[in-house]
mmCIF file of the N, C-alpha and C atoms, coordinates in Angstrom:
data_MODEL
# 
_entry.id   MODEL 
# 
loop_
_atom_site.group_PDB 
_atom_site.id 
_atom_site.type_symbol 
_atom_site.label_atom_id 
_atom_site.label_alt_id 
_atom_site.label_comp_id 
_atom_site.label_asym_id 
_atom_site.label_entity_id 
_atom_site.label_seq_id 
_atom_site.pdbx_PDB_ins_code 
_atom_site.Cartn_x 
_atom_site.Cartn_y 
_atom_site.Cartn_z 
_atom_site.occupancy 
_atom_site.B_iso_or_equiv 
_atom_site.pdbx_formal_charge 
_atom_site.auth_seq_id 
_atom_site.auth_comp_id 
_atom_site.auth_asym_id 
_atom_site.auth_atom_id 
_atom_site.pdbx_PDB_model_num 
ATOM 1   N N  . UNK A 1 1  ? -11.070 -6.811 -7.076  1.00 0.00 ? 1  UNK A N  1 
ATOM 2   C CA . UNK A 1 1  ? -10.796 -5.828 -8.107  1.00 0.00 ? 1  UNK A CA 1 
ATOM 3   C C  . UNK A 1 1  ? -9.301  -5.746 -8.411  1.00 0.00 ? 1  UNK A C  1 
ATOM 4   N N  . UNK A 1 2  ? -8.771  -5.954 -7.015  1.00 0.00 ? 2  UNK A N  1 
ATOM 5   C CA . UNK A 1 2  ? -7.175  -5.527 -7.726  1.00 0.00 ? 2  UNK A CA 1 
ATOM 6   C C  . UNK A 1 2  ? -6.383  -7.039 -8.601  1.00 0.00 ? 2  UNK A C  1 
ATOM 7   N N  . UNK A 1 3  ? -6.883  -8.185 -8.103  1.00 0.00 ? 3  UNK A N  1 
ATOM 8   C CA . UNK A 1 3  ? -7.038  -9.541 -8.637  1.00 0.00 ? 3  UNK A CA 1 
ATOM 9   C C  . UNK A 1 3  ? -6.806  -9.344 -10.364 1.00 0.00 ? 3  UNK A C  1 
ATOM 10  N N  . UNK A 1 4  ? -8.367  -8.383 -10.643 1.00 0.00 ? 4  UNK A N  1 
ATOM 11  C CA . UNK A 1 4  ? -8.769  -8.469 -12.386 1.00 0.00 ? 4  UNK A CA 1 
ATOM 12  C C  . UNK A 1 4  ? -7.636  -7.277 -12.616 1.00 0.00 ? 4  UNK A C  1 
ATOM 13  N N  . UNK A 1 5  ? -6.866  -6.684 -11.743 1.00 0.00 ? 5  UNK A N  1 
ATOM 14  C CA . UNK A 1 5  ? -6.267  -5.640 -12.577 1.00 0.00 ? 5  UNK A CA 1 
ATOM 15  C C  . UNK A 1 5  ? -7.149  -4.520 -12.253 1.00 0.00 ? 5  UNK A C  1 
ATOM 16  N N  . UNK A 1 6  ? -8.515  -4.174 -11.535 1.00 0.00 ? 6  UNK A N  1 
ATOM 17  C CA . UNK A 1 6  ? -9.339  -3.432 -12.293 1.00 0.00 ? 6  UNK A CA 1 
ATOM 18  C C  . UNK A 1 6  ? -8.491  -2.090 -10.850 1.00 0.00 ? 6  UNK A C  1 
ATOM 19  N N  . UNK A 1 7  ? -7.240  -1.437 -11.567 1.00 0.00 ? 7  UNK A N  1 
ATOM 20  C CA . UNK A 1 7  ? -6.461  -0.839 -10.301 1.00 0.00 ? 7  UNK A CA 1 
ATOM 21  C C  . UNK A 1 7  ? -7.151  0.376  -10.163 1.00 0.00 ? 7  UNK A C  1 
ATOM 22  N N  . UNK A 1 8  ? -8.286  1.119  -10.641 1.00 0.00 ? 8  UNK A N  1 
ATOM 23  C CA . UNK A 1 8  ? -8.689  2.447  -10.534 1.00 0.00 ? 8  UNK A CA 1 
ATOM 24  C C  . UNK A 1 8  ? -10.144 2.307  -9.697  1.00 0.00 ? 8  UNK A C  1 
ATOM 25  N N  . UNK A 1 9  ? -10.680 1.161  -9.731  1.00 0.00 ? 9  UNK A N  1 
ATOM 26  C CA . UNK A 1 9  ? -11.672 0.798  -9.414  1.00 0.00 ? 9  UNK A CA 1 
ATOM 27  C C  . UNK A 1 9  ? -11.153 0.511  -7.598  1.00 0.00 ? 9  UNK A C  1 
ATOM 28  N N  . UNK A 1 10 ? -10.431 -0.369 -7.674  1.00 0.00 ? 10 UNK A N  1 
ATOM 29  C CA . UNK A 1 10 ? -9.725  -0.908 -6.324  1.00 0.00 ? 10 UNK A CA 1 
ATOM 30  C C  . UNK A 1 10 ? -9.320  0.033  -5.299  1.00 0.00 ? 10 UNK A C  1 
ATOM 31  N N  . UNK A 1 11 ? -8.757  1.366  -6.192  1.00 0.00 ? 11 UNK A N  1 
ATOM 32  C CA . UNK A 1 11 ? -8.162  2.389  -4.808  1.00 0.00 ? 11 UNK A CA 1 
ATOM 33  C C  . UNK A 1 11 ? -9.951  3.288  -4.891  1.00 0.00 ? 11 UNK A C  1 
ATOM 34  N N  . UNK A 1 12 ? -10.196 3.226  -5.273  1.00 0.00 ? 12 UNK A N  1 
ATOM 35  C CA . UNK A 1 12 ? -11.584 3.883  -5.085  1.00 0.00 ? 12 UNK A CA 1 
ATOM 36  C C  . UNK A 1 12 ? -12.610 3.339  -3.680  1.00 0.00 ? 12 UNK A C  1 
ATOM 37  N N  . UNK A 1 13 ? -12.396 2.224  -4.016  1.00 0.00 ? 13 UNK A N  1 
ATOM 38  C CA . UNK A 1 13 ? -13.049 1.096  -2.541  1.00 0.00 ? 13 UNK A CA 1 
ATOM 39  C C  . UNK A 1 13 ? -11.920 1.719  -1.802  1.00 0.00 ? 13 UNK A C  1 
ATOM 40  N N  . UNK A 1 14 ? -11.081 1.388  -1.607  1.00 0.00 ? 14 UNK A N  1 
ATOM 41  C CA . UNK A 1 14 ? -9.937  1.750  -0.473  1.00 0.00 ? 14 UNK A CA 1 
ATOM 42  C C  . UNK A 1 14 ? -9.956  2.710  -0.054  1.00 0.00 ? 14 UNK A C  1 
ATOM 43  N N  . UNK A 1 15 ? -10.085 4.142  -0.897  1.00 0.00 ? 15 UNK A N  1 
ATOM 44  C CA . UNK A 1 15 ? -10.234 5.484  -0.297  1.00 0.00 ? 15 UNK A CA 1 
ATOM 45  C C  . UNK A 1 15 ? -11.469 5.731  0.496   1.00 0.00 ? 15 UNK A C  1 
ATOM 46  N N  . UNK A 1 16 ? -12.525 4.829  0.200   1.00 0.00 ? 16 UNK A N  1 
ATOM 47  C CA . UNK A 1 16 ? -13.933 5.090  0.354   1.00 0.00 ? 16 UNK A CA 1 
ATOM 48  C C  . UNK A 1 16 ? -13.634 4.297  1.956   1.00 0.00 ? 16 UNK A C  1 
ATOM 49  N N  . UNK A 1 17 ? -13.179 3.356  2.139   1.00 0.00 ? 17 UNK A N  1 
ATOM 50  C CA . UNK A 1 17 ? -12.874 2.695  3.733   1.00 0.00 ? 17 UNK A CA 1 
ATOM 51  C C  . UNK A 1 17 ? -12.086 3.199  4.240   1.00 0.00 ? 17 UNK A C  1 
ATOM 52  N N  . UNK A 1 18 ? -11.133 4.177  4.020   1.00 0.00 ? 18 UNK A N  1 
ATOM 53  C CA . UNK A 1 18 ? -10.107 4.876  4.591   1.00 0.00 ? 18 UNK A CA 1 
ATOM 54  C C  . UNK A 1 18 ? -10.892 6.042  5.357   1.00 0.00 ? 18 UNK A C  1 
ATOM 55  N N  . UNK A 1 19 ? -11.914 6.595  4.826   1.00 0.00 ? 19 UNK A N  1 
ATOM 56  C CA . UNK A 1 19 ? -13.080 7.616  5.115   1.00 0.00 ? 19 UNK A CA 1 
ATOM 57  C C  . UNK A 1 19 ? -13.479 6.824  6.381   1.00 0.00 ? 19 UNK A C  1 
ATOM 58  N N  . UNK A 1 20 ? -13.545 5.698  6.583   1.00 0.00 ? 20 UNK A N  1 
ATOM 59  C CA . UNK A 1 20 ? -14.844 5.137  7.628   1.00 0.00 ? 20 UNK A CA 1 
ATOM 60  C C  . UNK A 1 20 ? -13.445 4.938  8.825   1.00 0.00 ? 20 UNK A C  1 
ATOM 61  N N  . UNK A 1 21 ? -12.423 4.144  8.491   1.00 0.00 ? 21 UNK A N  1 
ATOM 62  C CA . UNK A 1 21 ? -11.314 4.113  9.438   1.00 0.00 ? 21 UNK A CA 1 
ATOM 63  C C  . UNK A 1 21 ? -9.970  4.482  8.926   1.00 0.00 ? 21 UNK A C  1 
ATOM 64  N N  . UNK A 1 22 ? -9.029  5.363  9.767   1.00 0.00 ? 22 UNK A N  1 
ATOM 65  C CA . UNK A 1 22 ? -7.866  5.516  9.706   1.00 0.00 ? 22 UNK A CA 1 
ATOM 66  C C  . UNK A 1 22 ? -7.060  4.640  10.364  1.00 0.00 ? 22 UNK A C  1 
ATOM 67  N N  . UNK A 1 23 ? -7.570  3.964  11.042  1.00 0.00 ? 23 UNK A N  1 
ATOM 68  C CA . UNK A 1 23 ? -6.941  3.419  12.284  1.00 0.00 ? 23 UNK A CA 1 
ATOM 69  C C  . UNK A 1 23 ? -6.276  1.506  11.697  1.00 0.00 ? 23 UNK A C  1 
ATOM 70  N N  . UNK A 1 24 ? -6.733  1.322  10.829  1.00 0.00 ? 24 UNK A N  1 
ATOM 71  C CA . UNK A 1 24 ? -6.527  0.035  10.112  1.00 0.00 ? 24 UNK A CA 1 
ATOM 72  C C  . UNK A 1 24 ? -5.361  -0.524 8.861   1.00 0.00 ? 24 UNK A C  1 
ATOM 73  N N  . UNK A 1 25 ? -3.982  -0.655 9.887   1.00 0.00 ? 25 UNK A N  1 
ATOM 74  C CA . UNK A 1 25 ? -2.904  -1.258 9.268   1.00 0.00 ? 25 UNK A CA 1 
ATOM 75  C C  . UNK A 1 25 ? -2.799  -2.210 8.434   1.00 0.00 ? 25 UNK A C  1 
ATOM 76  N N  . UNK A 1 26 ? -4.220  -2.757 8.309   1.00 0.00 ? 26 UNK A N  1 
ATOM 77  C CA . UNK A 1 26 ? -4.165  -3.803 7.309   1.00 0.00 ? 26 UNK A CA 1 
ATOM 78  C C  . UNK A 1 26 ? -4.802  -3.254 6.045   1.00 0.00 ? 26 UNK A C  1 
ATOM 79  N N  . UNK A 1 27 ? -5.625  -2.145 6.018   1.00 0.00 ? 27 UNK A N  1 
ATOM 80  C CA . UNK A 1 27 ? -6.400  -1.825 4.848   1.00 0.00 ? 27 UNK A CA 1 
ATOM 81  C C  . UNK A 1 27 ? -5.276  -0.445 4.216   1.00 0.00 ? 27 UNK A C  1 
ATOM 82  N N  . UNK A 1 28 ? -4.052  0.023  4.938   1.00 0.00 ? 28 UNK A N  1 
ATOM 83  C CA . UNK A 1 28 ? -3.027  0.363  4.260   1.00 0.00 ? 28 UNK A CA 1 
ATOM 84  C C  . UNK A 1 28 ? -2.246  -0.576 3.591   1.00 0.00 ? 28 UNK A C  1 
ATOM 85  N N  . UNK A 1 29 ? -1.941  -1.847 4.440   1.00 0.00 ? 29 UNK A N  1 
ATOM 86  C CA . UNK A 1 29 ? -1.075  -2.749 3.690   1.00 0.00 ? 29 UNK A CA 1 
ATOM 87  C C  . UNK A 1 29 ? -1.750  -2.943 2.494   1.00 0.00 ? 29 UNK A C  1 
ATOM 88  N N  . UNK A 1 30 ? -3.076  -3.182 2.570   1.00 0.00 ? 30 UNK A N  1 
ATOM 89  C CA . UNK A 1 30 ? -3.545  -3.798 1.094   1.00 0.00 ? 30 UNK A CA 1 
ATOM 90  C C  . UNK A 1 30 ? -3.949  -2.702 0.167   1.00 0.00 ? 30 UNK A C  1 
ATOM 91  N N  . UNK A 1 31 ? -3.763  -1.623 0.130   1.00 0.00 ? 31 UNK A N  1 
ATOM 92  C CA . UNK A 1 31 ? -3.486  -0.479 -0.308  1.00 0.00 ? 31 UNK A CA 1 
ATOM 93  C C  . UNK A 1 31 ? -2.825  -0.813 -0.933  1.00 0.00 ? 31 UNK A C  1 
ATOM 94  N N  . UNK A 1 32 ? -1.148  -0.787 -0.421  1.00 0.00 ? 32 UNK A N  1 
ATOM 95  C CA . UNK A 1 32 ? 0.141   -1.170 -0.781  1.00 0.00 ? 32 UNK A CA 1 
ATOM 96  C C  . UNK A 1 32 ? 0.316   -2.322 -1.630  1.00 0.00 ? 32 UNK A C  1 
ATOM 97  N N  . UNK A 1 33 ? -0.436  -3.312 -1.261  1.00 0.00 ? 33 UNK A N  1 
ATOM 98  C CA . UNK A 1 33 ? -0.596  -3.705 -2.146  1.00 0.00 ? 33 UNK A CA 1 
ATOM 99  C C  . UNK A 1 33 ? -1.430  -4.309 -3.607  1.00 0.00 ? 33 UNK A C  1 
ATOM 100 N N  . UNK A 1 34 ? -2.035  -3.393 -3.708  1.00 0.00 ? 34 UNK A N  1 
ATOM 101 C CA . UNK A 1 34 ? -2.565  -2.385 -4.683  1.00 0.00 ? 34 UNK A CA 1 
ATOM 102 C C  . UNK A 1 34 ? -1.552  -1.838 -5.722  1.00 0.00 ? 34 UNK A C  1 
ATOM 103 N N  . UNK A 1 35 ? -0.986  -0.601 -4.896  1.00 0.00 ? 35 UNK A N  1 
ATOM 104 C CA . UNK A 1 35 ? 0.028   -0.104 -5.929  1.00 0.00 ? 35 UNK A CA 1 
ATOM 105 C C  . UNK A 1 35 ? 1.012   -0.795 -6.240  1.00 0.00 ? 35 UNK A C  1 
ATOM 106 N N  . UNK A 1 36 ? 1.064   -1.788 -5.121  1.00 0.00 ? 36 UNK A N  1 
ATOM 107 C CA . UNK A 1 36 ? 2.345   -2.752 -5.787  1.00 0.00 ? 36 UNK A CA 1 
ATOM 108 C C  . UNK A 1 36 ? 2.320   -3.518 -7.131  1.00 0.00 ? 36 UNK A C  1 
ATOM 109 N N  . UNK A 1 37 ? 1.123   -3.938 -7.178  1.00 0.00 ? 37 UNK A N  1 
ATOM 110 C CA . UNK A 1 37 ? 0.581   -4.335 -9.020  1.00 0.00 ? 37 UNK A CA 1 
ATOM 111 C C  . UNK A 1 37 ? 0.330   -3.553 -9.639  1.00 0.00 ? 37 UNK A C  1 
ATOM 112 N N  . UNK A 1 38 ? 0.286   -2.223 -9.538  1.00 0.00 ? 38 UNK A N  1 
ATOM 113 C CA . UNK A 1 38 ? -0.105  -0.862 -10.430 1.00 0.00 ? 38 UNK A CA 1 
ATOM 114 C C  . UNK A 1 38 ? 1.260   0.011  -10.223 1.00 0.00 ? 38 UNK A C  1 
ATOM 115 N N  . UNK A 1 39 ? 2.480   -1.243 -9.684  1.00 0.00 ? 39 UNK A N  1 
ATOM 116 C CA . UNK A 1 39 ? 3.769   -0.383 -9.913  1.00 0.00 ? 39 UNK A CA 1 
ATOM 117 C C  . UNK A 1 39 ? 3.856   0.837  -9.642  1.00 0.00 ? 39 UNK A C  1 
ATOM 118 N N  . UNK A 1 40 ? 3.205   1.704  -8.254  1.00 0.00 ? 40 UNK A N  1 
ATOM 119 C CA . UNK A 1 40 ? 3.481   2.848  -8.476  1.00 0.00 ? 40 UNK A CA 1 
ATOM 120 C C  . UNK A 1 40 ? 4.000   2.843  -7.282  1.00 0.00 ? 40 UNK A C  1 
ATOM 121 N N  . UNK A 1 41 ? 5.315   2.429  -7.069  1.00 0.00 ? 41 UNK A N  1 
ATOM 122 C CA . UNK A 1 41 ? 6.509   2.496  -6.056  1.00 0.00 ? 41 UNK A CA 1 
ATOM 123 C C  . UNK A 1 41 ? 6.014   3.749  -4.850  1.00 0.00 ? 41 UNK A C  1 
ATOM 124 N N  . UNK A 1 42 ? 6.190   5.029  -5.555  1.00 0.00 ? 42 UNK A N  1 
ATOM 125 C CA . UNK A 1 42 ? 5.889   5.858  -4.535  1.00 0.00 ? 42 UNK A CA 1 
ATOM 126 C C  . UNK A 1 42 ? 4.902   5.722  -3.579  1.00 0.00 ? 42 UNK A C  1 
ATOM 127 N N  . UNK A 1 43 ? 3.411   5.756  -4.056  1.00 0.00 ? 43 UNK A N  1 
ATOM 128 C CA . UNK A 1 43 ? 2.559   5.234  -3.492  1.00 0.00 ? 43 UNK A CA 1 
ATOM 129 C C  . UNK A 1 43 ? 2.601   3.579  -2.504  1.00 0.00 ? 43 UNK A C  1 
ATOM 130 N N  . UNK A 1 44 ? 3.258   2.874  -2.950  1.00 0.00 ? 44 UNK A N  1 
ATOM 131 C CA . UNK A 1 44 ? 3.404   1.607  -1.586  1.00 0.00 ? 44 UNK A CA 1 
ATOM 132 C C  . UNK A 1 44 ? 4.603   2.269  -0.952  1.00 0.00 ? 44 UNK A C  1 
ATOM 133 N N  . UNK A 1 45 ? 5.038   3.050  -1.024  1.00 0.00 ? 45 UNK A N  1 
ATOM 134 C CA . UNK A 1 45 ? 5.578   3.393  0.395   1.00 0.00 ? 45 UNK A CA 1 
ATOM 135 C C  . UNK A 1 45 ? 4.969   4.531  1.131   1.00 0.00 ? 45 UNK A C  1 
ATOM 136 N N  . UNK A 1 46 ? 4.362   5.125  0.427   1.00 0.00 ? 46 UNK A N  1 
ATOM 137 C CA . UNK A 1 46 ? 3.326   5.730  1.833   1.00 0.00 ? 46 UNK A CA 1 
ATOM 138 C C  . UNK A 1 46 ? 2.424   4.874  2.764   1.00 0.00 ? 46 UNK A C  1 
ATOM 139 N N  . UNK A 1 47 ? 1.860   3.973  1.736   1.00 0.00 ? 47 UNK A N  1 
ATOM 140 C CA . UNK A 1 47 ? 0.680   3.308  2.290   1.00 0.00 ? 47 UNK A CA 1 
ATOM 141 C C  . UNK A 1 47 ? 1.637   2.106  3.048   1.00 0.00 ? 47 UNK A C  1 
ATOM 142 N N  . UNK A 1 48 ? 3.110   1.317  2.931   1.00 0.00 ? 48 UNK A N  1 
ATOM 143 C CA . UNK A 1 48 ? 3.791   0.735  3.891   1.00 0.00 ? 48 UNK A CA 1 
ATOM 144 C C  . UNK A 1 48 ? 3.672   1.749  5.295   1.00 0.00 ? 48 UNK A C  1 
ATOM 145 N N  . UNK A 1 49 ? 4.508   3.165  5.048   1.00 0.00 ? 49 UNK A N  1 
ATOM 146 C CA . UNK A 1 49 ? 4.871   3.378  5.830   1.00 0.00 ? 49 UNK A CA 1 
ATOM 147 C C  . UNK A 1 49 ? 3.352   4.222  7.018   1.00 0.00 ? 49 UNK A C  1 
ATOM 148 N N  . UNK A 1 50 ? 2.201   4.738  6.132   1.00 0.00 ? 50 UNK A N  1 
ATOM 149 C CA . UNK A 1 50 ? 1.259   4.396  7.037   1.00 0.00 ? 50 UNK A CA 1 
ATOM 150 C C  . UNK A 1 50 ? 0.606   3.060  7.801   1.00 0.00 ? 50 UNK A C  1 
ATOM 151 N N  . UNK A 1 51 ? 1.294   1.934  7.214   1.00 0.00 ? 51 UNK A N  1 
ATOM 152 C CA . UNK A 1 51 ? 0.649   1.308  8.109   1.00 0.00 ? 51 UNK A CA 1 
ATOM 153 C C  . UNK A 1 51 ? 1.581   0.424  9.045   1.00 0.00 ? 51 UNK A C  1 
ATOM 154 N N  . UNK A 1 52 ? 2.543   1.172  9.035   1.00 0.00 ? 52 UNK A N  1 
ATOM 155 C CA . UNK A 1 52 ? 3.987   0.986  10.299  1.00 0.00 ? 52 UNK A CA 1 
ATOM 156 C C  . UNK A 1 52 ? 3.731   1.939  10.898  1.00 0.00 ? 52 UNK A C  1 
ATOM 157 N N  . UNK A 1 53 ? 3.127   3.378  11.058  1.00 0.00 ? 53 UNK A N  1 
ATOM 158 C CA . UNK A 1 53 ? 2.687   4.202  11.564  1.00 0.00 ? 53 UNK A CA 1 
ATOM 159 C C  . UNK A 1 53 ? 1.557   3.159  12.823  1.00 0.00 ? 53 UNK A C  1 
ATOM 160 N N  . UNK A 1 54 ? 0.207   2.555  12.205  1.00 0.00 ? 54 UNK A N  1 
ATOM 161 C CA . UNK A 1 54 ? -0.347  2.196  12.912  1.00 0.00 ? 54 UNK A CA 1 
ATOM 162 C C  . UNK A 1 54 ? 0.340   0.937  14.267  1.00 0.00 ? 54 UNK A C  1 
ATOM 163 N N  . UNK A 1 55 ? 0.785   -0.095 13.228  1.00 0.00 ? 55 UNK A N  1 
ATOM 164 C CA . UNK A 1 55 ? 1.511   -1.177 13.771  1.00 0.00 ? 55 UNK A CA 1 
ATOM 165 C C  . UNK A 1 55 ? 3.017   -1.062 13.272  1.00 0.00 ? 55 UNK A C  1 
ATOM 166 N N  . UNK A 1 56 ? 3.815   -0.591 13.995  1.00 0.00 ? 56 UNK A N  1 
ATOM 167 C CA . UNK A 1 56 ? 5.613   -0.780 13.705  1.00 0.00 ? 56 UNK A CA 1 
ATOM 168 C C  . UNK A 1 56 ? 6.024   -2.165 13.746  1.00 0.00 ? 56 UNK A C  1 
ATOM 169 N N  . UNK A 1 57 ? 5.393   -3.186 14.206  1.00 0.00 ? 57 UNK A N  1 
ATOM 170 C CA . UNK A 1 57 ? 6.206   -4.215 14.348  1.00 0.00 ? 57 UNK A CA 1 
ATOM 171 C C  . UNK A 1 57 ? 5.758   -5.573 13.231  1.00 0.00 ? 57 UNK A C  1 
ATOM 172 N N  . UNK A 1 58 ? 4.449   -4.811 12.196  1.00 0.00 ? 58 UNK A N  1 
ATOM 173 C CA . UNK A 1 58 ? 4.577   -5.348 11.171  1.00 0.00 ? 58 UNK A CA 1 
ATOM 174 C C  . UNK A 1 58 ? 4.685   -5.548 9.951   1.00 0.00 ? 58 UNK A C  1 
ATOM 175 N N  . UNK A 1 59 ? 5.601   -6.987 9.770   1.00 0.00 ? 59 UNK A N  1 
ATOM 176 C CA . UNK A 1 59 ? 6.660   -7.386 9.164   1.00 0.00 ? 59 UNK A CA 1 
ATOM 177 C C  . UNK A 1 59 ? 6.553   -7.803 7.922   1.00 0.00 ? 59 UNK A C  1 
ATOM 178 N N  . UNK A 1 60 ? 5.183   -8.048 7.236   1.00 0.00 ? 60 UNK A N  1 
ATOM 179 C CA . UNK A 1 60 ? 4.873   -7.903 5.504   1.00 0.00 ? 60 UNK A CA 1 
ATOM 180 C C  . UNK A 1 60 ? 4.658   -6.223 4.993   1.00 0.00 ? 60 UNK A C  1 
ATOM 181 N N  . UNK A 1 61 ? 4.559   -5.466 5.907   1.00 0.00 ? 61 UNK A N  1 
ATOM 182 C CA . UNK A 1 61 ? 4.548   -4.251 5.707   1.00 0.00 ? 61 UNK A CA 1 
ATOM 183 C C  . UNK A 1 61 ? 5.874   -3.597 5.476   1.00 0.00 ? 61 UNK A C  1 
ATOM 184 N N  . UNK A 1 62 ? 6.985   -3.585 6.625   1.00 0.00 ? 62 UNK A N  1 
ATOM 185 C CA . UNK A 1 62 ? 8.895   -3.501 6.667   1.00 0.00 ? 62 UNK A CA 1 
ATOM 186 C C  . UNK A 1 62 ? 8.428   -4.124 4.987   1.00 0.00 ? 62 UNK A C  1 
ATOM 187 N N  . UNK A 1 63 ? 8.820   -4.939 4.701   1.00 0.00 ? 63 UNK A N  1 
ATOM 188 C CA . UNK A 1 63 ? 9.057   -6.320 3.586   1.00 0.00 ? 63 UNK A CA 1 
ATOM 189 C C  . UNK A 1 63 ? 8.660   -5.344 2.511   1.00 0.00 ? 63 UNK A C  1 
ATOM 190 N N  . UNK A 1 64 ? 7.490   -4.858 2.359   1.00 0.00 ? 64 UNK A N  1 
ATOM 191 C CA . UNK A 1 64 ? 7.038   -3.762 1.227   1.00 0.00 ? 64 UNK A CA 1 
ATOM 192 C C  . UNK A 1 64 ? 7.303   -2.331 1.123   1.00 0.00 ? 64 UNK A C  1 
ATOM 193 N N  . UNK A 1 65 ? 7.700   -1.926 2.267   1.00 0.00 ? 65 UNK A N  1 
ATOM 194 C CA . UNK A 1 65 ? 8.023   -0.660 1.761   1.00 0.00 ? 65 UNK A CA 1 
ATOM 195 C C  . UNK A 1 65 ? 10.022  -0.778 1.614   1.00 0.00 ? 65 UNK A C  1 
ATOM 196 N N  . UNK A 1 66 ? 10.185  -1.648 2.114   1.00 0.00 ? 66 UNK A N  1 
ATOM 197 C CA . UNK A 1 66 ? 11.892  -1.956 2.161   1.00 0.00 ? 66 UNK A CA 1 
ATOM 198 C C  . UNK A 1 66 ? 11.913  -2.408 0.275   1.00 0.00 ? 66 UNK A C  1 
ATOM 199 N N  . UNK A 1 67 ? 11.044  -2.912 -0.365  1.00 0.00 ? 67 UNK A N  1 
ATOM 200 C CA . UNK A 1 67 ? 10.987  -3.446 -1.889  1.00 0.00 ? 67 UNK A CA 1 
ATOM 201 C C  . UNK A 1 67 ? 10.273  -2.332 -2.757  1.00 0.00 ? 67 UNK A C  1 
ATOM 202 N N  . UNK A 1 68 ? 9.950   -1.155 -2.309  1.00 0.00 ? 68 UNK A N  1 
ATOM 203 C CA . UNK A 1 68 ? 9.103   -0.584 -3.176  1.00 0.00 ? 68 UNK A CA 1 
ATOM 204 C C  . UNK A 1 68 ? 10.182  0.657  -3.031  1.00 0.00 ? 68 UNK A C  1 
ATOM 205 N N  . UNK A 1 69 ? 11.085  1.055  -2.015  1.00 0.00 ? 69 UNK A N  1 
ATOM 206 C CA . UNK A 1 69 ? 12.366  2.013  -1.946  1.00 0.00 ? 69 UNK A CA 1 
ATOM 207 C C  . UNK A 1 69 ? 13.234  1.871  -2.901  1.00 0.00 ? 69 UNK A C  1 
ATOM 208 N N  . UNK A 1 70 ? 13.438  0.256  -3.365  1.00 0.00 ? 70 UNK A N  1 
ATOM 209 C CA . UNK A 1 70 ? 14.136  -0.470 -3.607  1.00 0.00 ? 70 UNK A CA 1 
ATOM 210 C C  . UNK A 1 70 ? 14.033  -0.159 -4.970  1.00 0.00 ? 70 UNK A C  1 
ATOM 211 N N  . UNK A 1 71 ? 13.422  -0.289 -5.280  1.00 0.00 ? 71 UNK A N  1 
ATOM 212 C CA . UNK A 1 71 ? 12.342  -0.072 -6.683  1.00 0.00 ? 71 UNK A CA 1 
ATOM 213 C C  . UNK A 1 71 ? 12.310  1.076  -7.328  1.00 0.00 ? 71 UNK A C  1 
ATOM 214 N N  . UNK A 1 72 ? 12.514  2.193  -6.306  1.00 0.00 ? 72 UNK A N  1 
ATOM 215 C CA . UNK A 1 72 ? 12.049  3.579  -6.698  1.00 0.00 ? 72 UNK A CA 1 
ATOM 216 C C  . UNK A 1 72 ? 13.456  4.142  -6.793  1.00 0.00 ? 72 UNK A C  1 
ATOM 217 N N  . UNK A 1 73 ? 14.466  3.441  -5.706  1.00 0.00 ? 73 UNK A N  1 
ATOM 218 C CA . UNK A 1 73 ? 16.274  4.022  -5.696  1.00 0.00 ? 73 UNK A CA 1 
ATOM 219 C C  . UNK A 1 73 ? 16.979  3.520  -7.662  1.00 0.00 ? 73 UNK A C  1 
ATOM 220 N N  . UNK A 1 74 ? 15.903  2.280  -8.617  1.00 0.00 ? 74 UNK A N  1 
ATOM 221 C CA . UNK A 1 74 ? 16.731  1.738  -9.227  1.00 0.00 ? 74 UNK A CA 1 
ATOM 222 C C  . UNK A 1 74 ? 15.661  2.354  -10.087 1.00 0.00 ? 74 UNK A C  1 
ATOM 223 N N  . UNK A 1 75 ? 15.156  3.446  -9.646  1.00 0.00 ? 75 UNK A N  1 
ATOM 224 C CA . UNK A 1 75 ? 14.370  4.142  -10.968 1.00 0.00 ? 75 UNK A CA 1 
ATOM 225 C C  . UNK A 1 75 ? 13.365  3.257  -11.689 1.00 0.00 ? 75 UNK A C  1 
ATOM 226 N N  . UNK A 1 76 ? 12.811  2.106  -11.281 1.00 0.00 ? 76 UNK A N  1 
ATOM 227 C CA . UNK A 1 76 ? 11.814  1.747  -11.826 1.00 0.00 ? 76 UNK A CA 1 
ATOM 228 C C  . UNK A 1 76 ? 10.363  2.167  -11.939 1.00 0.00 ? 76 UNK A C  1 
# 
């Protein structure tokens, strides 16, 4: 879904698996990146920094929320 663009459809699945586990650093990252094609800066850095919450030491996660700060400091 997030592939076709279809971005309203996509966090809908995501919220709906977020219900079943909290515990899954990878289904925040891909959250993140989610909003990262639906440009909504704020949002990939929650969902980075929840899923450095789960796992701190990973490093495509740092990488996205360090680019989506980045993003949001230059007002995009």
């Amino acid at each position: 879904l997030r592939k076709m663009k279809d971005f309203t459809s996509a966090e809908k699945y995501y919220m709906r698996a977020l219900q079943i586990t909290k515990a899954d650093e990878f289904l925040y990252f891909n959250l993140g990146r989610l909003y990262f094609d639906w440009q909504r800066w704020d949002k990939v850095v929650d969902a980075a920094k929840l899923s450095l919450g789960i796992c701190p030491d990973f490093a495509e996660a740092k990488k996205l929320l360090v680019y989506a700060q980045k993003k949001l400091s230059e007002g995009a």
